[in-house]
TORDOVEX-568297 format. One record per residue: residue number from 1; x, y, z of N, C-alpha, C, O in turn. Coordinates in Angstrom, 2 decimals. Example, Ala and Ser with C-alpha at 12.3 -4.5 7.8 and 13.67 -1.06 7.14 Angstrom:
BEGIN
{1 {13.19 -5.69 7.80} {12.30 -4.50 7.80} {13.20 -3.30 7.80} {14.24 -3.32 8.46}}
{2 {12.85 -2.25 7.08} {13.67 -1.06 7.14} {12.90 0.03 7.87} {13.41 1.14 8.04}}
***
This chain:
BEGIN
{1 {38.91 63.45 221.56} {39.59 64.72 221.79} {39.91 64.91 223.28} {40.91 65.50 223.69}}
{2 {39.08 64.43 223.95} {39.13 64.94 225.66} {40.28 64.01 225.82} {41.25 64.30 226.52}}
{3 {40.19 62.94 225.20} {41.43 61.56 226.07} {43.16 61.97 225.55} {44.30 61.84 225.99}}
{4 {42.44 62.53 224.32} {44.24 63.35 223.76} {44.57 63.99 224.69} {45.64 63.58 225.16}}
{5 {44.02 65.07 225.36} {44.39 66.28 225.90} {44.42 65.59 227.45} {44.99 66.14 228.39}}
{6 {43.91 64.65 227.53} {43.95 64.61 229.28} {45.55 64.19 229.23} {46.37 64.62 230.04}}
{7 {45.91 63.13 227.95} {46.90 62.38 228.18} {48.21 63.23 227.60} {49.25 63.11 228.24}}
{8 {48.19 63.86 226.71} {48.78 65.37 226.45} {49.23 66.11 227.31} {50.42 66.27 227.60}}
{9 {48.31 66.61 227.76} {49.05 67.91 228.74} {49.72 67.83 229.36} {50.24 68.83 229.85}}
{10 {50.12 66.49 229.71} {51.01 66.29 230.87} {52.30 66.40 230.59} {53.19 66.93 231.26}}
{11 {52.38 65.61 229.04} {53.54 65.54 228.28} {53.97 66.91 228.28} {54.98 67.16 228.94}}
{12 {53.49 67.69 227.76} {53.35 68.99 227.26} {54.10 69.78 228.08} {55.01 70.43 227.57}}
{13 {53.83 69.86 229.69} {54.08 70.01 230.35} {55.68 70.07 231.14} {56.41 70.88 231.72}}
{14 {55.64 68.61 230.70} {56.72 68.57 231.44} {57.75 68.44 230.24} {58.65 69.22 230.57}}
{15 {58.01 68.01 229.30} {58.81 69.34 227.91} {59.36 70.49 228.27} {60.55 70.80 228.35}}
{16 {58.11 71.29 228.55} {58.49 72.96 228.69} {59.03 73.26 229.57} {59.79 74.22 229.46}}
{17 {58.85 72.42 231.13} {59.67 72.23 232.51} {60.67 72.16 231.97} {61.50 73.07 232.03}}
{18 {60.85 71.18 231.37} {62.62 70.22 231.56} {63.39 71.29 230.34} {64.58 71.02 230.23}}
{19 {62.99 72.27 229.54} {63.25 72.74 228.70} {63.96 74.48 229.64} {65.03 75.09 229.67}}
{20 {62.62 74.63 230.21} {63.00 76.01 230.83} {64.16 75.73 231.79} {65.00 76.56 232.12}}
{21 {64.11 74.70 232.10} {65.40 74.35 232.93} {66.53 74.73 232.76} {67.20 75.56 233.36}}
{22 {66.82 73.80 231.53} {68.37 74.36 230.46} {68.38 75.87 230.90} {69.17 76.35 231.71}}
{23 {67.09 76.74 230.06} {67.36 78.58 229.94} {67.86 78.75 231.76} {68.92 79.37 231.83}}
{24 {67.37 78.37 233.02} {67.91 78.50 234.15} {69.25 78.25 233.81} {69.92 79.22 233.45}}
{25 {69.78 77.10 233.85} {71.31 76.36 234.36} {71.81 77.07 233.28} {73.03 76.91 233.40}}
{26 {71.63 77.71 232.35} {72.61 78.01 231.48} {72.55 79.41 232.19} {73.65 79.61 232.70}}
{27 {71.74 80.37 232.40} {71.55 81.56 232.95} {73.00 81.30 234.03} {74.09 81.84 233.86}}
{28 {72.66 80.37 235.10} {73.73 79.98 236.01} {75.08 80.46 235.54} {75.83 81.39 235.85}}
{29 {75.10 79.26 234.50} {76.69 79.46 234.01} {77.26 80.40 233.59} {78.47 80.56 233.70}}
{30 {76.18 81.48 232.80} {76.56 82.78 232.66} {77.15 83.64 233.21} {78.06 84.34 232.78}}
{31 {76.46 83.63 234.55} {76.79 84.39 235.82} {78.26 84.08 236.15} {78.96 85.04 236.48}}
{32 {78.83 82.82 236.11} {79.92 82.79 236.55} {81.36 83.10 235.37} {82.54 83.01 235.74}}
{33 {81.04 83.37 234.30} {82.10 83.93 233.26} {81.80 83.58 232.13} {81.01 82.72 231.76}}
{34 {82.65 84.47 231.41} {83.09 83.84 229.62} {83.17 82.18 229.63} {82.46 81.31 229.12}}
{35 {84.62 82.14 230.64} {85.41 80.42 230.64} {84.74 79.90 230.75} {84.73 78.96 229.95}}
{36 {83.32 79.97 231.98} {82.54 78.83 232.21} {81.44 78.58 230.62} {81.33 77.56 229.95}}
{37 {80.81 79.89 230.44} {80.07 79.82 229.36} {80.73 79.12 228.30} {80.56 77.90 228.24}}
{38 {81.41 79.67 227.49} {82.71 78.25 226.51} {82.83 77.00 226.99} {82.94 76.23 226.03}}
{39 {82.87 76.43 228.03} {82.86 75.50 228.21} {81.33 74.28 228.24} {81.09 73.11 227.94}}
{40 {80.60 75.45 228.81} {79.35 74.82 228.72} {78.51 74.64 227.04} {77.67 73.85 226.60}}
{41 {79.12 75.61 226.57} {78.48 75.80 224.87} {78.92 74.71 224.37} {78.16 73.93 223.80}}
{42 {80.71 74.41 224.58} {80.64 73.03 224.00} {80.32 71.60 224.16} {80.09 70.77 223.29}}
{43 {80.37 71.43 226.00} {79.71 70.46 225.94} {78.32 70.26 225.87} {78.02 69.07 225.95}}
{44 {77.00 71.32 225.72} {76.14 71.27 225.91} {76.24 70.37 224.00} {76.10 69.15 223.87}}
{45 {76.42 71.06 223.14} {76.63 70.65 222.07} {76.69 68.95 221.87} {76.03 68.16 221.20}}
{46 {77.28 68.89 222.35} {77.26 66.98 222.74} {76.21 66.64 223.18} {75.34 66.14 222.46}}
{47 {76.07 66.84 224.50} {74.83 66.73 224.97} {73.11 66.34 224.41} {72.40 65.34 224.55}}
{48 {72.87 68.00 223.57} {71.84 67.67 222.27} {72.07 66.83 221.66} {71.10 66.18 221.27}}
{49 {73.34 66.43 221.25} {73.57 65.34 220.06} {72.99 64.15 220.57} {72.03 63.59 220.04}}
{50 {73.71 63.64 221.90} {73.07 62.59 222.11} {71.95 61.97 222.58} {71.70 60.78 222.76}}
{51 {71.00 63.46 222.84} {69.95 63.38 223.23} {68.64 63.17 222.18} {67.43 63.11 222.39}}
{52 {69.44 63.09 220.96} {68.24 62.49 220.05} {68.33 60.89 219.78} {67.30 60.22 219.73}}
{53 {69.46 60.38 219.64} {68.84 58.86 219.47} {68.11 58.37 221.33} {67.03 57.80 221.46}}
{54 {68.71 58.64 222.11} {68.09 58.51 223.43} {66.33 58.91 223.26} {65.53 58.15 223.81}}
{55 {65.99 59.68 222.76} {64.62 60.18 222.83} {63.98 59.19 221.47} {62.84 58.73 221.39}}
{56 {64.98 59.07 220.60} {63.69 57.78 219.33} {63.79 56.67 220.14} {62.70 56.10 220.22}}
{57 {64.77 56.08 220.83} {64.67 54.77 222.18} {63.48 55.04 222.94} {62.65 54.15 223.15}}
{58 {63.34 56.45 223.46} {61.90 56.41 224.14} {60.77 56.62 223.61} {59.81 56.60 224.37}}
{59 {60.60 56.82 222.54} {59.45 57.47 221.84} {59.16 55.52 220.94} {58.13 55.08 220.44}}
{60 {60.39 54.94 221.06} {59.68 53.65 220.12} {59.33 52.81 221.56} {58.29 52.16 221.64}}
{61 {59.94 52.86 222.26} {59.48 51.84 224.33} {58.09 52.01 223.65} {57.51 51.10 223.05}}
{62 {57.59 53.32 223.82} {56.74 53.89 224.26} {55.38 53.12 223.21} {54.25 52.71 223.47}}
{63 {56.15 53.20 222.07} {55.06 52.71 221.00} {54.61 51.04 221.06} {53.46 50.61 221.15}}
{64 {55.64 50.41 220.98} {55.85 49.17 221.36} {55.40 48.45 222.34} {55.10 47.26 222.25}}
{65 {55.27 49.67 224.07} {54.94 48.99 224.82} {53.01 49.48 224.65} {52.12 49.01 225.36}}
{66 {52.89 50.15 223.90} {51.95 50.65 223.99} {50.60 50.07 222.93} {49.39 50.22 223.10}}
{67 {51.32 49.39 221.85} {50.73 48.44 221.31} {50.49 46.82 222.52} {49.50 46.47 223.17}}
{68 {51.38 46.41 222.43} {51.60 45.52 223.63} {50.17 45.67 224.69} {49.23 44.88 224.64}}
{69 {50.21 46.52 225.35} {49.08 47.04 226.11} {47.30 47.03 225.27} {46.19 46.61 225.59}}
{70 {47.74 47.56 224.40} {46.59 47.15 223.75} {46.21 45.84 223.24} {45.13 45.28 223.41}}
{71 {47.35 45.36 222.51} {46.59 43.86 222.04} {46.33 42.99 223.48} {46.01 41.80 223.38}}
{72 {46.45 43.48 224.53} {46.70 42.69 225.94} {47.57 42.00 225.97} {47.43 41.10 226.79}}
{73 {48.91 41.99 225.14} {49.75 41.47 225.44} {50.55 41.05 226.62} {51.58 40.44 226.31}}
{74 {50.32 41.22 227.96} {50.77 41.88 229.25} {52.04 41.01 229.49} {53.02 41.52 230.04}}
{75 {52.05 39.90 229.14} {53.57 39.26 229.25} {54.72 40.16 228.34} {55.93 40.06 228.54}}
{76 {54.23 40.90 227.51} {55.22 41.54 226.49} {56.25 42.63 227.06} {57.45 42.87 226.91}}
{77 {55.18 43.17 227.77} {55.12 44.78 228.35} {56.73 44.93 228.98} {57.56 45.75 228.58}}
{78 {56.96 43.82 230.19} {58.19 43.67 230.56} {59.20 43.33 229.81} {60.29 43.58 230.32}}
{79 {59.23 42.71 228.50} {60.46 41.87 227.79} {60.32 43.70 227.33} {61.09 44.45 227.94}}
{80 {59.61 44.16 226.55} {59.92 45.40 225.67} {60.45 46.43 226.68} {61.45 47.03 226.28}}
{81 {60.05 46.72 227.77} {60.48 47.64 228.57} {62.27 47.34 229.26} {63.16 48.19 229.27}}
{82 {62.37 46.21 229.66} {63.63 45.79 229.76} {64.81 45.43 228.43} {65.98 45.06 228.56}}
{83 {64.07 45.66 227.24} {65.07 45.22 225.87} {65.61 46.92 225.70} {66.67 47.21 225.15}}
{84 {64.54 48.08 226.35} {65.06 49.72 225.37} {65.95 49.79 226.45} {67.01 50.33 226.15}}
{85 {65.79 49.22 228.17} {66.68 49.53 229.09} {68.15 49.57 228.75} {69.11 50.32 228.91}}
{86 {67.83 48.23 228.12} {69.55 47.61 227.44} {70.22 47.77 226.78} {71.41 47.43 226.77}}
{87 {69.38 48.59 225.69} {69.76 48.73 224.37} {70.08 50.38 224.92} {70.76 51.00 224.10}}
{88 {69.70 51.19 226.18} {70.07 52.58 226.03} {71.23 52.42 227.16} {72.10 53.28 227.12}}
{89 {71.35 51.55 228.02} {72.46 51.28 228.70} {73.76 50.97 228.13} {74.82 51.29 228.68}}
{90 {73.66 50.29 226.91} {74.97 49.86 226.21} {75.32 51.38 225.09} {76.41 51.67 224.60}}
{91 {74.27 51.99 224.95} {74.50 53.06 224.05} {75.49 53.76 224.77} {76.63 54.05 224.39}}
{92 {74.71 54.12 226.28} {75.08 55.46 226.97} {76.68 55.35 227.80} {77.45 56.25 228.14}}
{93 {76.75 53.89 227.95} {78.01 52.89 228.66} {79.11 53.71 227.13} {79.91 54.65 227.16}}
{94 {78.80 53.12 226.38} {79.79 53.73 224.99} {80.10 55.19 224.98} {81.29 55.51 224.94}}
{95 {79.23 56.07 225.00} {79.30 57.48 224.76} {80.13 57.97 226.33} {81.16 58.65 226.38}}
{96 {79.46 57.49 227.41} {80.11 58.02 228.45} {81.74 57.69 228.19} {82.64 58.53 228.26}}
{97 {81.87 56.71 227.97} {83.79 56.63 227.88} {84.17 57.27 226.70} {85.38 57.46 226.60}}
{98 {83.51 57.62 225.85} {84.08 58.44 224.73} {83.98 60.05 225.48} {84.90 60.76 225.06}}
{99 {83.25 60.64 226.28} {83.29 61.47 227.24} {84.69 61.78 228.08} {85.49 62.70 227.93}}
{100 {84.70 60.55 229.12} {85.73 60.24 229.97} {87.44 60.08 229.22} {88.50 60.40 229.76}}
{101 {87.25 59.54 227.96} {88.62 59.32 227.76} {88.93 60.03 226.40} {90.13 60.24 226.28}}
{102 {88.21 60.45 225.38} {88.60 61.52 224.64} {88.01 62.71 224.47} {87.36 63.15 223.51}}
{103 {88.52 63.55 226.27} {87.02 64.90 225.90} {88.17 66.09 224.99} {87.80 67.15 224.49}}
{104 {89.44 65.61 224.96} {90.31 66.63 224.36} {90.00 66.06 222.62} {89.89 67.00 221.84}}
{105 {89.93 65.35 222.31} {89.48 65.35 220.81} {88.31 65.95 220.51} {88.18 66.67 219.52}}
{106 {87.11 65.63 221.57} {85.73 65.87 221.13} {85.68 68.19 221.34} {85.02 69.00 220.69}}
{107 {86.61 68.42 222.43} {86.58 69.49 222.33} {87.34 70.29 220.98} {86.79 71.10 220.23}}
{108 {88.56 69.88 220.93} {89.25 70.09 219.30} {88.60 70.64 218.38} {89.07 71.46 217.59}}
{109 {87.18 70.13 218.41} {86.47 70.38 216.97} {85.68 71.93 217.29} {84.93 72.56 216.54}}
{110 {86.12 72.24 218.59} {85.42 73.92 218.52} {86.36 74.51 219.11} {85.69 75.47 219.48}}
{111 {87.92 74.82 219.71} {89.36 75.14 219.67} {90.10 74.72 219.87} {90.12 73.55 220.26}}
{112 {90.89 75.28 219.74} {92.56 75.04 219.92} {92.83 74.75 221.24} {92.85 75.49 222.22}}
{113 {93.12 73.04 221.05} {93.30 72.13 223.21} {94.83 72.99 223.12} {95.22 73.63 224.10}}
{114 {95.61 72.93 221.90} {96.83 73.21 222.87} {97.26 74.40 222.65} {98.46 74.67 222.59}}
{115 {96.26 75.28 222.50} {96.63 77.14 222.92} {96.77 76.96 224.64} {95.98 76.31 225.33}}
{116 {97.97 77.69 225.12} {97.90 77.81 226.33} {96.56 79.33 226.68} {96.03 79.57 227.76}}
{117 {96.43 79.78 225.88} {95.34 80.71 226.23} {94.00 80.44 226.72} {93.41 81.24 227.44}}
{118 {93.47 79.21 226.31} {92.27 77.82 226.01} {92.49 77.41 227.65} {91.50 77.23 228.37}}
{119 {93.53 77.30 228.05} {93.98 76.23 229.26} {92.90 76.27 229.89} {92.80 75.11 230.29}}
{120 {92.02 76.82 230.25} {91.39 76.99 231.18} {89.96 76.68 231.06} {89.40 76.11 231.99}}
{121 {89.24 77.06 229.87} {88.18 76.43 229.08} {88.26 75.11 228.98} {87.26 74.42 228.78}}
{122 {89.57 74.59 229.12} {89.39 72.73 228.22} {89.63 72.11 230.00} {88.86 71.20 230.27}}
{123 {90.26 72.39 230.75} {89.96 72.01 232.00} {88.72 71.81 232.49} {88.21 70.72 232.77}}
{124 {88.04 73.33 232.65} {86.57 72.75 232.72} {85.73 71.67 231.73} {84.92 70.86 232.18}}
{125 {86.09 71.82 230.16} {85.37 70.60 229.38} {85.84 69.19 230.28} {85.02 68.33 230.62}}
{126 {86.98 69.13 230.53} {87.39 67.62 230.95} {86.23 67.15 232.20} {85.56 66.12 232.32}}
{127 {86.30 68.06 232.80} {85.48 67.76 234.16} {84.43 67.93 234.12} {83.85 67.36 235.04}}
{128 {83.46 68.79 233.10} {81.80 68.66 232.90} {82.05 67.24 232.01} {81.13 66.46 232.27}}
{129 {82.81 66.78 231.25} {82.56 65.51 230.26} {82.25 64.52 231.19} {81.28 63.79 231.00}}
{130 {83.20 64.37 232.52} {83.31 63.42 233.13} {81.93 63.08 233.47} {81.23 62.09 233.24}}
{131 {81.71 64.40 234.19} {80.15 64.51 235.14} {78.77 64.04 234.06} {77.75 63.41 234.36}}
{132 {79.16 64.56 232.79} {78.04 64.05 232.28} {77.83 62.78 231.72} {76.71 62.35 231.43}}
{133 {79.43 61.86 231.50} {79.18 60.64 231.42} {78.50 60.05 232.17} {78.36 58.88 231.83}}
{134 {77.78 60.43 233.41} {77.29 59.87 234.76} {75.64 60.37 234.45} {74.59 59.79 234.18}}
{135 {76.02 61.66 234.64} {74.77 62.62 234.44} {73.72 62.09 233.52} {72.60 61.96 234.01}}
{136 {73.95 61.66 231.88} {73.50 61.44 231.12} {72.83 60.00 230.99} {71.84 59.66 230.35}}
{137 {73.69 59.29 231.78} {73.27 57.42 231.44} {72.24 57.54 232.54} {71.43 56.62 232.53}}
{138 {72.01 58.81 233.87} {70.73 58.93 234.34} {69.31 59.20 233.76} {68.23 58.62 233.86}}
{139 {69.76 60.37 233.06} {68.90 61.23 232.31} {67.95 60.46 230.78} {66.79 60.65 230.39}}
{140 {69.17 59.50 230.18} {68.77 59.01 229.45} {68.00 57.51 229.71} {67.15 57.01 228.97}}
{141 {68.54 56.95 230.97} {67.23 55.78 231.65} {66.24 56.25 231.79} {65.21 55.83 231.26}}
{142 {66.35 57.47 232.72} {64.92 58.20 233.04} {63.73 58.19 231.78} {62.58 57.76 231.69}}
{143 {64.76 58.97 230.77} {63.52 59.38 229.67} {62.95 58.22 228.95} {61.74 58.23 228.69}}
{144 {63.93 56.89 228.48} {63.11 55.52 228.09} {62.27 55.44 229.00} {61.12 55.82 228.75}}
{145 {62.48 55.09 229.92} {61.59 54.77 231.47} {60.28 55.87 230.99} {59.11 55.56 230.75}}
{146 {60.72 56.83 230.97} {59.19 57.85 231.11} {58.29 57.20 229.65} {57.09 56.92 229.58}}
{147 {59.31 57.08 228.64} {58.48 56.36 227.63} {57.76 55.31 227.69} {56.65 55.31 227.15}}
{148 {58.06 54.60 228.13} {57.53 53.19 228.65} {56.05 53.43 229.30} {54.98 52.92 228.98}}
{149 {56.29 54.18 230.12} {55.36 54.45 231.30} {54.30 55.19 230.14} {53.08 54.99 230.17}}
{150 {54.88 55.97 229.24} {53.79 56.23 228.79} {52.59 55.84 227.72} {51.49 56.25 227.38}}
{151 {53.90 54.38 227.30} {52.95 52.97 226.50} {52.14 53.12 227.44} {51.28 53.89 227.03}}
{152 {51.87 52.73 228.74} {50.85 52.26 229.63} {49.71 53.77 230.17} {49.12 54.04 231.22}}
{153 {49.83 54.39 228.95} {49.02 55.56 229.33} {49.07 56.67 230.26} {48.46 57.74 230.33}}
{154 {50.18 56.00 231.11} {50.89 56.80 232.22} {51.80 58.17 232.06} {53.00 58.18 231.79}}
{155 {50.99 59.25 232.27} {52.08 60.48 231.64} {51.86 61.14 232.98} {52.88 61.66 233.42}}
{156 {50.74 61.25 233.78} {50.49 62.57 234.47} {52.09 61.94 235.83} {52.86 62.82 236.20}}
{157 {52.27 60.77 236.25} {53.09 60.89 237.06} {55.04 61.12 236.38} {56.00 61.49 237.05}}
{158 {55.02 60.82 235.20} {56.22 61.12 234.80} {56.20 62.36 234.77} {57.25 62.93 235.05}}
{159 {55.26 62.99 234.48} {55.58 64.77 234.68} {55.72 65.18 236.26} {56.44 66.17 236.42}}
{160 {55.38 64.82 237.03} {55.08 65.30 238.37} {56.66 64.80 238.49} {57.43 65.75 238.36}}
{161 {57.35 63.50 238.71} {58.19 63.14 239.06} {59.54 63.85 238.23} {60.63 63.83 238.81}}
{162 {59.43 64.49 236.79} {59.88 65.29 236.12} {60.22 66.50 236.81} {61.33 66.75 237.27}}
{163 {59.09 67.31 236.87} {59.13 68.53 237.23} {59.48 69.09 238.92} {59.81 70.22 239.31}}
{164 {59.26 67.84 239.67} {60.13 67.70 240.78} {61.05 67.78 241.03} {61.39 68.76 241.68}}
{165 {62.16 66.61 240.57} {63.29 66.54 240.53} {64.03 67.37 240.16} {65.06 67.68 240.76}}
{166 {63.59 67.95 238.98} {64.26 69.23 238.08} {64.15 70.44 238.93} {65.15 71.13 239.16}}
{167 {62.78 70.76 239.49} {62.96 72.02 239.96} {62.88 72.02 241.90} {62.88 73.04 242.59}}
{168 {62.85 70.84 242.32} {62.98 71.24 243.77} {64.69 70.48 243.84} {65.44 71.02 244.65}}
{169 {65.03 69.78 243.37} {66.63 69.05 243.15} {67.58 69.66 242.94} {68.29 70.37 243.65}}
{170 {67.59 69.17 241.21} {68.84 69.67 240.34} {68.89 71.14 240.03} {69.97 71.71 239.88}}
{171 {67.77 71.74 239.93} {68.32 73.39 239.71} {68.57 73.95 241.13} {69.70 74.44 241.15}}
{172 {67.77 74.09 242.67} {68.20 74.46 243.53} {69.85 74.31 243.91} {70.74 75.15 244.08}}
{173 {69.79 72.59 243.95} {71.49 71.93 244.34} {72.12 72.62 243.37} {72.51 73.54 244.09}}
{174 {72.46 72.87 242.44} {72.92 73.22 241.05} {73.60 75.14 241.63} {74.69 75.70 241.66}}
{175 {72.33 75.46 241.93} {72.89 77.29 242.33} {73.90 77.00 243.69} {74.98 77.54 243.93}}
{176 {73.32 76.14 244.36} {73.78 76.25 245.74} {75.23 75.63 245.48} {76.17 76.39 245.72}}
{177 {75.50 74.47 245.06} {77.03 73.94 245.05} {77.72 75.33 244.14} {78.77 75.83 244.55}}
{178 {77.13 75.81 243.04} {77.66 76.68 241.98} {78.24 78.04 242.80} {79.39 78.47 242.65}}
{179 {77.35 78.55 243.57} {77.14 79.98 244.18} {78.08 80.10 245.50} {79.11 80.71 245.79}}
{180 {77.06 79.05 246.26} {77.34 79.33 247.82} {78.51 77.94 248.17} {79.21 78.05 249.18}}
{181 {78.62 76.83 247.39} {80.11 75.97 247.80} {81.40 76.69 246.80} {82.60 76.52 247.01}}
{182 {80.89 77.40 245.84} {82.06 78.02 244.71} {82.52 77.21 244.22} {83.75 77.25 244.13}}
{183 {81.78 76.02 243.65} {82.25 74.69 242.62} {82.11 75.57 241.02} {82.91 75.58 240.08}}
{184 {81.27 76.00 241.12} {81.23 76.57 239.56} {80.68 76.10 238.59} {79.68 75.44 238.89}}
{185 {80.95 76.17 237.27} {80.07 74.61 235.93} {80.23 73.48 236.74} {79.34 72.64 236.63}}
{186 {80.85 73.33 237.29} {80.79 71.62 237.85} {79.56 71.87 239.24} {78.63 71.07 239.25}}
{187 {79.59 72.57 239.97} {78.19 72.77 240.63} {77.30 72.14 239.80} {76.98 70.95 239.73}}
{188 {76.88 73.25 239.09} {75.36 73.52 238.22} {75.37 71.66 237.83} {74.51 70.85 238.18}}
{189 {76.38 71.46 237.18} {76.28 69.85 235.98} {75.86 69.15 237.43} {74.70 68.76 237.51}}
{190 {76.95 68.90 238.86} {76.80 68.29 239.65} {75.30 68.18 240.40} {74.90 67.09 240.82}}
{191 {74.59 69.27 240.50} {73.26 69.37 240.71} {72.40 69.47 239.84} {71.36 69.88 240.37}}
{192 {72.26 69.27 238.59} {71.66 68.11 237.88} {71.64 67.13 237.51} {70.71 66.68 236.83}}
{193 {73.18 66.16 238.02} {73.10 65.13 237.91} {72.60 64.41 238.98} {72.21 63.24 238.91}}
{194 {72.62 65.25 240.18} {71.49 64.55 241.53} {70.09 64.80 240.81} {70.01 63.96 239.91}}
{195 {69.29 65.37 240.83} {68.18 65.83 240.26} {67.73 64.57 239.26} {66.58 64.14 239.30}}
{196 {68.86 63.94 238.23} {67.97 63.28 236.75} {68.30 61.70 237.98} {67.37 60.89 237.98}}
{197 {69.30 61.42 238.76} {69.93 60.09 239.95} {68.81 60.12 240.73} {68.61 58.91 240.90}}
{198 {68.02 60.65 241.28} {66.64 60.92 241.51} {65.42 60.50 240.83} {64.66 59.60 241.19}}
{199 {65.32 61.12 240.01} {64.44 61.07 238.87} {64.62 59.51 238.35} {63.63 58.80 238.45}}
{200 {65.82 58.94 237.80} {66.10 57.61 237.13} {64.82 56.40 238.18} {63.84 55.72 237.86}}
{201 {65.56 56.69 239.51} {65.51 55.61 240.83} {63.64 55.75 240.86} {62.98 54.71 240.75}}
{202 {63.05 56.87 240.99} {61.76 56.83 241.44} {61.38 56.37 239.91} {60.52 55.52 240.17}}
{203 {61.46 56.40 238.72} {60.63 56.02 237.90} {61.33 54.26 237.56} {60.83 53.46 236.77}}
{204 {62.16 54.12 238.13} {62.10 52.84 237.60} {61.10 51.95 238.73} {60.35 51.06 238.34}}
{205 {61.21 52.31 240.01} {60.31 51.61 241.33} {58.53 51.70 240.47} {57.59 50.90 240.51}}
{206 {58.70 53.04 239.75} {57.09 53.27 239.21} {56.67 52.27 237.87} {55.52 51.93 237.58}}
{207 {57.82 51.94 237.21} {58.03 51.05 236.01} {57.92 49.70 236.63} {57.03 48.96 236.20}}
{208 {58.73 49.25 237.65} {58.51 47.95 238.40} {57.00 47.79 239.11} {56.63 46.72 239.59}}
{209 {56.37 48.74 239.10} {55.18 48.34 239.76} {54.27 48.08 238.77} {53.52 47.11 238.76}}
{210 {54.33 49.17 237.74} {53.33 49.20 236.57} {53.48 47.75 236.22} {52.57 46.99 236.55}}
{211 {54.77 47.16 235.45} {54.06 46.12 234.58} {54.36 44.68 235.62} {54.56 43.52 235.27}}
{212 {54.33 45.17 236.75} {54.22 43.34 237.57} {52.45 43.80 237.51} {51.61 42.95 237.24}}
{213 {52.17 44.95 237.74} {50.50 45.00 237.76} {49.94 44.21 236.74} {49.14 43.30 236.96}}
{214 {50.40 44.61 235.38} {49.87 44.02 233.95} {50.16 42.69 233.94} {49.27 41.92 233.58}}
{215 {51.51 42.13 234.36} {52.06 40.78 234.30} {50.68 39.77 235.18} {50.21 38.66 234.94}}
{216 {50.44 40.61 236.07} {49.68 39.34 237.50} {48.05 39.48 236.63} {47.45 38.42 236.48}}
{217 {47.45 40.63 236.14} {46.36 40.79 235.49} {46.59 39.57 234.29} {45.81 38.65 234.08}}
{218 {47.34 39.71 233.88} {47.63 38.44 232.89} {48.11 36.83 232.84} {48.28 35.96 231.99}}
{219 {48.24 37.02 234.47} {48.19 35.50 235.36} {46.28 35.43 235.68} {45.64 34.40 235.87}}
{220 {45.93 36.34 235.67} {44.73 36.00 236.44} {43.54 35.91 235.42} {42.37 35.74 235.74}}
{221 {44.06 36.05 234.02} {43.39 35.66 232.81} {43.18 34.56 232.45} {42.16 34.00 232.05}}
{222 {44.82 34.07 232.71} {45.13 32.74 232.29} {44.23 31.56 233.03} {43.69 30.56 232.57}}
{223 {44.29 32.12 234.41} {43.97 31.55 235.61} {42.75 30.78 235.29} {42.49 29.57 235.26}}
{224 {41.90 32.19 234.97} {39.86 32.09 234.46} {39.98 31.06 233.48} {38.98 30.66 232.88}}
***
């Protein structure tokens, strides 16, 4: 019970961070209009969507590498951690250009692109799609990556490095480009996509350290 909860809470934790976040940045977008809000409702909509096969990619790293770890597999640890890399890189490579090059179809399905009344709502979709084709292939390395890390029992620093990024980064940058440069939805998206470009870079240096650790422990087995 104690080893659940030590290794728990962290998770737990940083969930409800990265969660209360959204209720911020959306608060943001509020502030700045109807247009921006419509625009953000629909692409946020995408967004969730693709944020569930991205999260069974991290939730199986996680299992996989986490068996691995146990049977002492330690040569494994790296092939499994570098196979979800690939497999969420080619996902997110796909979705981002379906972003970038048909955000007027994907918007279609919640109004009318060619009401000139709309004009102004589907402008902003074009340019949050763009940002989050970028935004997202961060966000979604990050979270395999955090999975991984947490095969290896490792949760308390993916939350710290979580709840960092998110709240001294991407939500500060996020008001400030939004508010005080007058970028607007593209602020807020733009300063969370520094925030998760952050977040990606420090957990993969933390992923590269973890399993050369396990890899050399498993040279020095061999060694004996």
């Amino acid at each position: 019970m104690k080893k659940l909860f030590k290794l728990g809470w962290p998770i737990s934790l940083q969930i409800n961070g990265e969660m209360l976040s959204f209720l911020v940045s959306t608060t943001f977008i509020g502030w700045l209009g109807t247009v921006s809000l419509a625009a953000s409702q629909v692409t946020m909509q995408y967004r969730f969507l693709i944020m569930v096969p991205i999260f069974s990619i991290s939730q199986a790293a996680g299992i996989l590498v986490g068996q691995a770890y146990g049977a002492k597999q330690f040569s494994e640890i790296k092939h499994l951690g570098s196979a979800s890399l690939v497999m969420t890189s080619i996902v997110m490579v796909v979705i981002g250009a379906i972003f970038i090059f048909f955000p007027r179809m994907l918007a279609s399905l919640y109004f009318d692109v060619n009401s000139p009344q709309n004009s102004a709502v589907l402008h902003l979709v074009i340019l949050v799609f763009i940002i989050f084709a970028f935004s997202q292939f961060f966000d979604a390395i990050r979270n395999v990556l955090t999975g991984s890390l947490r095969g290896l029992l490792d949760t308390k620093f993916p939350m710290i490095n979580g709840l960092l990024c998110i709240w001294l980064v991407s939500v500060p940058m996020g008001y400030l480009f939004a508010f005080l440069f007058h970028w607007g939805i593209v602020g807020v998206t733009l300063g969370w996509t520094s925030g998760m470009l952050l977040g990606m870079i420090v957990l993969y240096a933390r992923w590269q350290k973890m399993h050369l650790k396990f890899s050399e422990g498993a040279t020095h087995l061999i060694t004996l």
